[in-house]
PAFI-771448 format. One line per field, with one value per residue (C-alpha): residue number from 1; residue in three letters; x, y, z. Coordinates in nm, 3 decimals. Layout:
! residues N
num c(NUM;...)
residu c(Ala;...)
east c(X;...)
north c(Y;...)
up c(Z;...)
This chain:
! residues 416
num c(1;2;3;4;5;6;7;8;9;10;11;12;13;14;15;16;17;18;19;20;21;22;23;24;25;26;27;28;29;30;31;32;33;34;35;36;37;38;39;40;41;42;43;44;45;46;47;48;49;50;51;52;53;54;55;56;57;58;59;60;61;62;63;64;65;66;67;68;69;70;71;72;73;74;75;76;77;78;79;80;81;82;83;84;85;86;87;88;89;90;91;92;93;94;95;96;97;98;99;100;101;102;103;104;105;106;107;108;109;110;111;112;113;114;115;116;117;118;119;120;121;122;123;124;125;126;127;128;129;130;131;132;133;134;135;136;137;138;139;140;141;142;143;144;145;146;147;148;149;150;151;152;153;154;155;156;157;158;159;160;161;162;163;164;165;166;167;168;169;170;171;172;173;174;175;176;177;178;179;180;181;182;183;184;185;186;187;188;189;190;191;192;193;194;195;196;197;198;199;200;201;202;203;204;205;206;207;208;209;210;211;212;213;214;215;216;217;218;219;220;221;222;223;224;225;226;227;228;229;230;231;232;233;234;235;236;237;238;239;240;241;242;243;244;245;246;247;248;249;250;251;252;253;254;255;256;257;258;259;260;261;262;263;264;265;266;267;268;269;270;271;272;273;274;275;276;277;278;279;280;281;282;283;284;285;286;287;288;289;290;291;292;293;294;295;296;297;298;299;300;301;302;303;304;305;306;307;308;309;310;311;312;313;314;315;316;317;318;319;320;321;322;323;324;325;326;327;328;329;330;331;332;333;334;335;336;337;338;339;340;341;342;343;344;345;346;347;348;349;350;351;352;353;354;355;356;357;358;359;360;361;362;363;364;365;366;367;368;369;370;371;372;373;374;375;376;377;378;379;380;381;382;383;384;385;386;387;388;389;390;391;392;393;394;395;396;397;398;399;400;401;402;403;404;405;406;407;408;409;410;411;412;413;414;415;416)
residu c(Unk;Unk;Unk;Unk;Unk;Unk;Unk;Unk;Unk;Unk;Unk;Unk;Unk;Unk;Unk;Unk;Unk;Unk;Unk;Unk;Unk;Unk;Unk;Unk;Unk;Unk;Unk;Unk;Unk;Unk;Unk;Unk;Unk;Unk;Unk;Unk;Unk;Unk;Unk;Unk;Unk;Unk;Unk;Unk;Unk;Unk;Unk;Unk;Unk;Unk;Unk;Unk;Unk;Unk;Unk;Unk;Unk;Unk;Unk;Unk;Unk;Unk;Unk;Unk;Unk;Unk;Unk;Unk;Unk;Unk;Unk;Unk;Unk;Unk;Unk;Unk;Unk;Unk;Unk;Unk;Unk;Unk;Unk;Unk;Unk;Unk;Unk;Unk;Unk;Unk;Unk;Unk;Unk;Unk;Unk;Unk;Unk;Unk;Unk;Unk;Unk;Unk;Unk;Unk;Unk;Unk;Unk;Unk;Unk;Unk;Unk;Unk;Unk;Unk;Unk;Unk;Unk;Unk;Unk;Unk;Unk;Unk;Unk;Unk;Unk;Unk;Unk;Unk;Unk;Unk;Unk;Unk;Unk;Unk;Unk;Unk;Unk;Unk;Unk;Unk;Unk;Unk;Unk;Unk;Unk;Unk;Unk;Unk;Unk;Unk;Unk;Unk;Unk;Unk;Unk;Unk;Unk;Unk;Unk;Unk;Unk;Unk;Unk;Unk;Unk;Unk;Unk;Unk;Unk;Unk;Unk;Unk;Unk;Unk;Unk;Unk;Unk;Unk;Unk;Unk;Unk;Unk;Unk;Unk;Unk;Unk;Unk;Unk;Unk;Unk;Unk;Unk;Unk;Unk;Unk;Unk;Unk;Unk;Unk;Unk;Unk;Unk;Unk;Unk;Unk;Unk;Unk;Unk;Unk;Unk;Unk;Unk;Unk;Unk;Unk;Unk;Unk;Unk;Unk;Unk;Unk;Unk;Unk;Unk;Unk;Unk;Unk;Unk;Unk;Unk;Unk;Unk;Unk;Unk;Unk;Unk;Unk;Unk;Unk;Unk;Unk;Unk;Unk;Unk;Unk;Unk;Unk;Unk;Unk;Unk;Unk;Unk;Unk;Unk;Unk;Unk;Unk;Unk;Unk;Unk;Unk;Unk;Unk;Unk;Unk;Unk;Unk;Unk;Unk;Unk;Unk;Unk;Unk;Unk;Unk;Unk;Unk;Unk;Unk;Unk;Unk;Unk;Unk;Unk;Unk;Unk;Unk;Unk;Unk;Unk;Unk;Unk;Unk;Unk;Unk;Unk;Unk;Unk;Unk;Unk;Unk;Unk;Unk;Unk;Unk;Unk;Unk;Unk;Unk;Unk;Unk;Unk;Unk;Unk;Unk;Unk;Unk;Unk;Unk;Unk;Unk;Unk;Unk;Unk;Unk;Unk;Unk;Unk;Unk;Unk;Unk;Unk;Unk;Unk;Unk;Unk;Unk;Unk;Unk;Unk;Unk;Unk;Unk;Unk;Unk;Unk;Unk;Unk;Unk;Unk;Unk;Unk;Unk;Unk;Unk;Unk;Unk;Unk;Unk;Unk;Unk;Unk;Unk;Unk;Unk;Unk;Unk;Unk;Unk;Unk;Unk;Unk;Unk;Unk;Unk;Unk;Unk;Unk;Unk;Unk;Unk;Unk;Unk;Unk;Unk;Unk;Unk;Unk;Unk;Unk;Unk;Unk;Unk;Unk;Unk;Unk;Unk;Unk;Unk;Unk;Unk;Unk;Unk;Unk;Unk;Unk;Unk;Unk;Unk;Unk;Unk;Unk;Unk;Unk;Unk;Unk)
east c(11.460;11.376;11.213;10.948;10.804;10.584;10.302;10.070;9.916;10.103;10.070;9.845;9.924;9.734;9.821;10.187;10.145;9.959;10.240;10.543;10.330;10.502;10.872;10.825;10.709;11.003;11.267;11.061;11.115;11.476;11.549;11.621;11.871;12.053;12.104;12.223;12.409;12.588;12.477;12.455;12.077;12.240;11.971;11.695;11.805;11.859;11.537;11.375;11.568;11.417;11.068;11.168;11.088;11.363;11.188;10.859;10.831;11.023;10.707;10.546;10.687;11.058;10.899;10.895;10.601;10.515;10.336;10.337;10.561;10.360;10.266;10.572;10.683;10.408;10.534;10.901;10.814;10.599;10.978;11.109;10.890;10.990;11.357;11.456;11.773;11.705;11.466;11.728;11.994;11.793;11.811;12.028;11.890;11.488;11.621;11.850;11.487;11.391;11.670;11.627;11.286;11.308;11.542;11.405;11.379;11.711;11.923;12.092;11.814;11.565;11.887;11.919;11.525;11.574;11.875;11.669;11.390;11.566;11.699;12.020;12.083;12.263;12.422;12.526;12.853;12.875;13.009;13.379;13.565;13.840;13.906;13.822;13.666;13.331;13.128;13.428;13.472;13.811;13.723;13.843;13.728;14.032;14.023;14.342;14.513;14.353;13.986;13.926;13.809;13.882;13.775;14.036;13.955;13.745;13.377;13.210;12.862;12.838;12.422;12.361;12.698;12.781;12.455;12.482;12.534;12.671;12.720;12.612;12.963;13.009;13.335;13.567;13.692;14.023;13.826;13.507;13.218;13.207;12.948;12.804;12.916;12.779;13.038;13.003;13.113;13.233;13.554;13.911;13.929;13.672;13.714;13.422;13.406;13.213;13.336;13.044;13.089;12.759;12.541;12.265;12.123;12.436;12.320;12.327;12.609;12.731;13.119;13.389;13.428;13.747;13.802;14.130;14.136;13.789;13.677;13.395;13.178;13.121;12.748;12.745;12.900;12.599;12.537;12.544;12.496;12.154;11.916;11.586;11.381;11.283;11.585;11.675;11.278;11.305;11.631;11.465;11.178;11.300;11.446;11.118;10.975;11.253;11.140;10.807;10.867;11.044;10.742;10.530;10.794;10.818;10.378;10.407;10.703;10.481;10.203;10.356;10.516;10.224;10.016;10.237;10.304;10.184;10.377;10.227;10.358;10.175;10.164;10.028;9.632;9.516;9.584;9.713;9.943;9.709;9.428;9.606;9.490;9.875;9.992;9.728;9.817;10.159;10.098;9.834;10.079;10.291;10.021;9.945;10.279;10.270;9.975;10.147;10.433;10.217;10.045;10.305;10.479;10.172;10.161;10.537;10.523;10.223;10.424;10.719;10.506;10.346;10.692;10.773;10.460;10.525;10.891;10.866;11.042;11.258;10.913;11.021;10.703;10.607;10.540;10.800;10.963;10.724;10.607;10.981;10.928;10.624;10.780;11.079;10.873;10.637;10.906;11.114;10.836;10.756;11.129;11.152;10.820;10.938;11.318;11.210;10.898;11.006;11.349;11.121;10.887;11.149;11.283;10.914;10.841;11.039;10.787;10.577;10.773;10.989;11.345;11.272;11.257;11.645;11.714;11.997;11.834;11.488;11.713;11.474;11.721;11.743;11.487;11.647;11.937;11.824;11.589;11.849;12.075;11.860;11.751;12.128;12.092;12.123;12.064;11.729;11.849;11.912;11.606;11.405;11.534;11.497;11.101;11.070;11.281;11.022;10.716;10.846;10.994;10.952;11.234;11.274;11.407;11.769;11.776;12.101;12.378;12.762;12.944;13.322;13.532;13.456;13.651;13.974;13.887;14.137;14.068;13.947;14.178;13.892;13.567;13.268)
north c(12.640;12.388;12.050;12.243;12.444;12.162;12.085;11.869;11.625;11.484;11.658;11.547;11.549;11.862;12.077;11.971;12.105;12.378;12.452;12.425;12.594;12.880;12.777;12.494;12.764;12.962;12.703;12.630;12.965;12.973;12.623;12.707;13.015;12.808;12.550;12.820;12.974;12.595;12.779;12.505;12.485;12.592;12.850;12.623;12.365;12.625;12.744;12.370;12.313;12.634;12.545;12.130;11.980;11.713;11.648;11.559;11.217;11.200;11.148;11.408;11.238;11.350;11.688;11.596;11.660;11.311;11.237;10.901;10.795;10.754;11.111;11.246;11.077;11.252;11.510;11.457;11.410;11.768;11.911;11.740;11.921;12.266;12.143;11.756;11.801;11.989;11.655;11.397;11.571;11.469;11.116;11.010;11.202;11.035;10.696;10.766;10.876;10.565;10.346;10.574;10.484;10.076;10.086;9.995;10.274;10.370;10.678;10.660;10.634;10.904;11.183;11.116;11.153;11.493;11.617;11.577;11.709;12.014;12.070;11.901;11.727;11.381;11.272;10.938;10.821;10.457;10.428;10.368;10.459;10.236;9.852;9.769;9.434;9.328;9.364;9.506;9.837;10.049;10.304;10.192;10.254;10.245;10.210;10.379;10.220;10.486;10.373;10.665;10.585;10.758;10.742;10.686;10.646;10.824;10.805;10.899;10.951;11.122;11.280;11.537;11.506;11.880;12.029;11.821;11.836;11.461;11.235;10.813;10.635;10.264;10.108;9.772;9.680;9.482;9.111;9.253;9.289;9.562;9.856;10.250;10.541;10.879;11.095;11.485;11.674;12.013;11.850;11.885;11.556;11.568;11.722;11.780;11.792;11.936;11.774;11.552;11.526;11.367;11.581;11.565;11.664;11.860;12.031;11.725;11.732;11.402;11.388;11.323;11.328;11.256;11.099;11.176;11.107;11.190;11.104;10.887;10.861;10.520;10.545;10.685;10.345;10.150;9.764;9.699;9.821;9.721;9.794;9.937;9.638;9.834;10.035;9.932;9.985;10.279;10.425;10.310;10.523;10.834;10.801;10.719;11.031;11.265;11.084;11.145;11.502;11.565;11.433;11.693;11.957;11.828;11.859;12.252;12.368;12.222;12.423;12.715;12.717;12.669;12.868;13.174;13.130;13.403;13.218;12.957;12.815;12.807;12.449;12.397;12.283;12.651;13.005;12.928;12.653;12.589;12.472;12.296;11.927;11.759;11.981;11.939;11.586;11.600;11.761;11.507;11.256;11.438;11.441;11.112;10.987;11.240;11.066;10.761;10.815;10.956;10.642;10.386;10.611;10.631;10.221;10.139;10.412;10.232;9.872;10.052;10.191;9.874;9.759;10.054;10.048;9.706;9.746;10.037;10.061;9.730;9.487;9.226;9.053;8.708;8.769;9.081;8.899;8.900;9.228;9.368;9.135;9.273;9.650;9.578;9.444;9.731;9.982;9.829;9.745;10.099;10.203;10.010;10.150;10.534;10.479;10.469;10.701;11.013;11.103;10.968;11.259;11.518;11.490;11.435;11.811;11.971;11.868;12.099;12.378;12.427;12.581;12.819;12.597;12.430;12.768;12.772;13.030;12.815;12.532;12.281;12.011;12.002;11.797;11.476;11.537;11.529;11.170;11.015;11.052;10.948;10.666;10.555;10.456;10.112;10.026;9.929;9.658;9.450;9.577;9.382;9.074;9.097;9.120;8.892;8.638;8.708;8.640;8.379;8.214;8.384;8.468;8.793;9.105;9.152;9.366;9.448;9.495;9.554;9.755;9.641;9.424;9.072;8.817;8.690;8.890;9.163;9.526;9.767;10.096;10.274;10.113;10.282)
up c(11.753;12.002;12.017;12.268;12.003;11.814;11.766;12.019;11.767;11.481;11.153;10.860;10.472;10.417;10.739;10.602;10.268;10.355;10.659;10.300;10.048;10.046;10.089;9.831;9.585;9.670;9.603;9.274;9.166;9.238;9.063;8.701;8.799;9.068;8.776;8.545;8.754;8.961;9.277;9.579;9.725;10.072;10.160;10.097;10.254;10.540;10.490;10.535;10.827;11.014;10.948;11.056;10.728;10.826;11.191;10.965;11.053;11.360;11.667;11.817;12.147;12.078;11.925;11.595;11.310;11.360;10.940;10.839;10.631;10.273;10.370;10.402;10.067;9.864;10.072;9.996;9.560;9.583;9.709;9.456;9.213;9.284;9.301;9.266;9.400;9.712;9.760;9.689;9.935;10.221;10.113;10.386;10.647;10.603;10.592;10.921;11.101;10.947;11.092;11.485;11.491;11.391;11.705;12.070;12.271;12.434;12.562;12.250;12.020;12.185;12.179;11.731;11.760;11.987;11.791;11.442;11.610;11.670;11.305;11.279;10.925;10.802;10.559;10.339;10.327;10.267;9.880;9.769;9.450;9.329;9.267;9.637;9.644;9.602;9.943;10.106;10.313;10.254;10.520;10.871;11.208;11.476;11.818;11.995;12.316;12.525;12.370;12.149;11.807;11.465;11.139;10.841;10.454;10.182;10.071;9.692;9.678;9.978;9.898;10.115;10.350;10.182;10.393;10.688;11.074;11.081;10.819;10.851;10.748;10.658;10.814;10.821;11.192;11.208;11.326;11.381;11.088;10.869;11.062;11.031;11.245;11.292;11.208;11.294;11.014;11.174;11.294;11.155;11.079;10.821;10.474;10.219;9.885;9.612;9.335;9.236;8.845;8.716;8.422;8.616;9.069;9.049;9.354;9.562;9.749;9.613;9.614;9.818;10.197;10.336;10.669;10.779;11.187;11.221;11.611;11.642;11.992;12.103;12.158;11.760;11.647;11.553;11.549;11.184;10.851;10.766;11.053;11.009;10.826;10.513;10.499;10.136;9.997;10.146;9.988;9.615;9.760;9.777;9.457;9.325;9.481;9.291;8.947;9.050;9.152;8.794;8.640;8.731;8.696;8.346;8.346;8.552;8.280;7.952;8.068;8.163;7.775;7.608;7.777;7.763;7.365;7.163;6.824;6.631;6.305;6.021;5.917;6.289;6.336;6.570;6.655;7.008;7.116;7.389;7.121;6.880;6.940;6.890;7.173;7.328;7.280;7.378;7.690;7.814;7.799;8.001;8.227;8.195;8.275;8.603;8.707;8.674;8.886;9.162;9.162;9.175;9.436;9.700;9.613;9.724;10.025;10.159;10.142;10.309;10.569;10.664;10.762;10.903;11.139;11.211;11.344;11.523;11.904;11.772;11.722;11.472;11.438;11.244;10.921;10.900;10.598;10.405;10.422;10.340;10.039;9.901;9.944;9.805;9.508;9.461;9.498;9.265;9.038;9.029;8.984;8.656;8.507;8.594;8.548;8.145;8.175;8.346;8.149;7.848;7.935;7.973;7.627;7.556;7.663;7.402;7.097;7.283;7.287;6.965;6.931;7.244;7.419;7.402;7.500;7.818;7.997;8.027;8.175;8.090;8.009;8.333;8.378;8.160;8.295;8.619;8.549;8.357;8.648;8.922;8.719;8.708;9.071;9.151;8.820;8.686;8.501;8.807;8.976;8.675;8.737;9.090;9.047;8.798;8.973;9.268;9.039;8.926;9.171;9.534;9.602;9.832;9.718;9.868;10.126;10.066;9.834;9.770;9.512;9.385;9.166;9.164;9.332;9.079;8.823;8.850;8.863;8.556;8.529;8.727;8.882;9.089)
């Protein structure tokens, strides 16, 4: 494909889900057996590529799809419907747009836009595993005599590196501050794992990745970690779009039981499931909570998008800080509410269903597991305090944070 073939004016919400109907329907209905069966999403990931679902935001200008960015996040949680962790692979690779398009226009910056535009795919790689110390980076970037620079450590949590063209790496420089790298995968120096362990988004790609010599480019080393403004609101986002996509998967699944139930017990209030009033019940808060989700989403994508809008082509306007505030707050405001509500509606689903429903053919535990999991991200606990301490007090959202052991306190037998 080429960058040439796009279209002239940028794409709206419904010409984009009218133009993924059809291949969102067809991961849907592959979702359960690829869970059954611990079969990778590779072909529809494949399949998104070919028809540029990852060039969706990136401008028409660099022959991208060019929808804004709360569009493409309904977008992005109607994916995650018909498979949440075909959504939550391309984590990484949204956010990097993200980052390109904060940037002021240069060479540098216009040939990531081109490249995505023409269907290559990143990855994450910026978590450790060990007792590394708090805030510090393991993984080293190392300049040779003759200038060339490598790559030389291990990442965990790699979402999405499995799939992709190039993977986004985090590094420590010997006296320089810590930085990211784009790293292309396909070289020998690179080693991918699929050994991601967690219950639930199996599919994910979210293991190891080892570096091992890897050769870096030096117009692929960037200037820092954190660069596009709402980088971390937007990283909480997506995740809030997966728990927003399960929600309705939860919703699709309930109905699809019911509705399809010949079987009714006897102690029960009708002669169909669908018009007995306590399923009826039980389903509309499913619905409800659905509902819910998609609302608090489209509220913290519009917050994000305000700063994205406002630091496009590297404008850092007055007033930038606190817009980053108030998205950071309504993301994680939302995060906290559907961190507890969506894997509470999964389990919710089975009084709806009865014993046929635990069956491991349906694969509808899926669902929990797959809630419970993303909810485990960046843990909601913290993300409580950090609005109330902003309610309370004002104080910003952190746009950043660091995973390790604490300073003089030793390390546990395993920490990550």
């Amino acid at each position: 494909m080429s960058a040439v073939d796009v279209a002239r004016a940028p794409l709206d919400l419904e010409s984009a889900r009218a133009r993924f109907a059809d291949l969102f329907a067809r991961i849907a209905d592959g979702a359960a057996d690829r869970e059954r069966r611990r079969e990778l999403p590779r072909r529809a990931l494949r399949d998104l590529q070919e028809a540029r679902f990852g060039a969706i935001t990136v401008p028409v200008s660099h022959g991208g799809l060019g929808l804004g960015l709360a569009d493409a996040i309904d977008l992005l949680g109607e994916l995650a419907e018909a498979d949440s962790n075909v959504a939550h692979a391309l984590r990484g690779h949204l956010e990097f747009v993200e980052d390109q398009r904060s940037f002021a226009p240069s060479p540098a910056r216009d040939d990531w836009l081109r490249r995505i535009a023409d269907g290559e795919l990143i990855g994450n790689a910026w978590s450790e595993r060990g007792t590394a110390a708090l805030g510090t980076t393991a993984t080293r970037l190392v300049e040779a005599p003759d200038g060339t620079l490598t790559v030389h450590g291990a990442k965990y949590y790699t979402t999405g590196t499995l799939y992709a063209d190039w993977t986004d790496v985090t590094v420590g420089r010997d006296g320089l501050p810590d930085t990211a790298v784009a790293v292309r995968v396909d070289q020998p120096g690179v080693t991918v794992l699929d050994d991601w362990d967690g219950f639930g988004q199996r599919h994910t790609g979210t293991g190891t990745v080892v570096f091992d010599g890897a050769v870096v480019r030096p117009e692929h080393v960037f200037d820092g970690i954190e660069r596009a403004p709402h980088q971390t609101p937007f990283f909480q986002l997506v995740l809030n779009a997966v728990l927003t996509g399960i929600a309705r998967a939860v919703v699709r699944d309930a109905v699809a039981n019911v509705t399809g139930r010949s079987r009714v017990y006897s102690h029960g209030n009708a002669d169909r499931g669908r018009d007995d009033p306590q399923l009826q019940a039980v389903v509309g808060e499913l619905s409800a909570t659905a509902f819910t989700a998609e609302a608090l989403l489209r509220r913290g994508a519009e917050a994000v998008e305000r700063v994205a809008v406002a630091s496009r082509d590297g404008a850092r306007p007055a007033g930038l800080d606190d817009l980053v505030a108030r998205a950071g707050a309504d993301v994680y405001r939302a995060q906290t509410v559907l961190s507890d509500a969506v894997p509470a509606a999964a389990s919710h689903l089975f009084d709806a269903l009865g014993a046929s429903g635990v069956s491991v053919d349906a694969a509808l535990d899926r669902h929990w597991r797959n809630a419970r999991t993303v909810a485990s991200h960046n843990p909601q606990v913290f993300k409580r305090r950090i609005v109330g301490e902003w309610v309370l007090n004002g104080a910003p959202p952190p746009t950043a944070w660091a995973i390790g052991v604490a300073p003089g306190t030793g390390g546990g037998p395993r920490a990550s």
